[in-house]
C-alpha positions as CSV (number, residue, x, y, z in Angstrom):
1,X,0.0,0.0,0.0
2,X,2.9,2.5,0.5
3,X,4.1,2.0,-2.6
4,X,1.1,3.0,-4.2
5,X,0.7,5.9,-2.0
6,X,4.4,7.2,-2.0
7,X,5.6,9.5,0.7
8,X,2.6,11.7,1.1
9,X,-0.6,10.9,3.3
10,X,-3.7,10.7,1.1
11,X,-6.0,13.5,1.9
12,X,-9.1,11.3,2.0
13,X,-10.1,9.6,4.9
14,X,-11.5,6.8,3.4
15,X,-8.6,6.1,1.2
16,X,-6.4,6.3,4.8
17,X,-9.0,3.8,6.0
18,X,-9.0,1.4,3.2
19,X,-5.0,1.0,3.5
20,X,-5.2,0.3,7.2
21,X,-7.7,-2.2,6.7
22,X,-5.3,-3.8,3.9
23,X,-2.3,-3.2,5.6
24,X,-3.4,-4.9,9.1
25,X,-5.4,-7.7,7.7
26,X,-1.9,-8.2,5.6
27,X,-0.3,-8.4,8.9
28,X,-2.7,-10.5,10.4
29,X,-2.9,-12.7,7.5
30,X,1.0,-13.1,7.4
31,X,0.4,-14.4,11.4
32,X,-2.6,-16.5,10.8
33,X,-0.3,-18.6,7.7
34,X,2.8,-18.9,10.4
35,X,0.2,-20.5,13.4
36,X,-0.6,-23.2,10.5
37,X,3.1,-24.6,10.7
38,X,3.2,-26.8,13.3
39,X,5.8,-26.0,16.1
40,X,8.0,-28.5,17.2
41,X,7.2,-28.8,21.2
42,X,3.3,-28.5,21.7
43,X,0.1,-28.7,20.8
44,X,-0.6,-28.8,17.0
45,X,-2.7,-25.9,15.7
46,X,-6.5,-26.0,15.6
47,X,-6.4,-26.0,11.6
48,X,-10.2,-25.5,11.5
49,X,-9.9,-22.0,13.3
50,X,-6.8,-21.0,11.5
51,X,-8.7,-21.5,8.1
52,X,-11.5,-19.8,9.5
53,X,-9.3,-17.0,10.1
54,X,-7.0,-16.7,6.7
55,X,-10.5,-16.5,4.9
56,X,-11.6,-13.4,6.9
57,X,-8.3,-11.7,6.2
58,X,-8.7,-12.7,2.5
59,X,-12.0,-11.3,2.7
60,X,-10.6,-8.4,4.3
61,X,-7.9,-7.6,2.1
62,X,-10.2,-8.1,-0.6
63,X,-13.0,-5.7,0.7
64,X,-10.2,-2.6,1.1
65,X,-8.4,-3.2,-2.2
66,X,-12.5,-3.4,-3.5
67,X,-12.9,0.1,-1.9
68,X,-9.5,1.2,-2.9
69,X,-10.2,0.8,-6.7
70,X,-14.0,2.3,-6.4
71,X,-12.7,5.3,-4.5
72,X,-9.5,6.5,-6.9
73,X,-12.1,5.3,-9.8
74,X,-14.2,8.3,-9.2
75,X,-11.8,10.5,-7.9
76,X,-9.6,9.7,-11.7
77,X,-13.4,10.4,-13.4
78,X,-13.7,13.7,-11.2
């Protein structure tokens, strides 16, 4: 998202919205993957859960890039 956005805060607050929506569901996608490797000592991951949860941050990440693209649509056609 910062590269798309270089070095300048975007003046609209949904925009600034939509990219923290991407950016942490990134993140929390990235954690969700890294609980499905199982560790070595303990007990192995719920897998049922962690699926549960990689969808919702797909869904996520799709939902913010999906308002992303309709919001500098219409600013572009302004």
């Amino acid at each position: 998202p910062a590269s798309v956005f270089p070095s300048q805060k975007p003046k609209s607050e949904l925009v600034r919205t939509s990219l923290r929506l991407l950016t942490s569901s990134a993140y929390r996608l990235q954690s969700e993957c890294r609980k499905a490797l199982p560790a070595e000592p303990g007990p192995a991951p719920d897998i049922q859960l962690v699926t549960q949860q990689v969808i919702q941050c797909a869904y996520d990440i799709a939902k913010a890039a999906k308002q992303l693209v309709t919001i500098t649509t219409k600013e572009n056609n302004n």
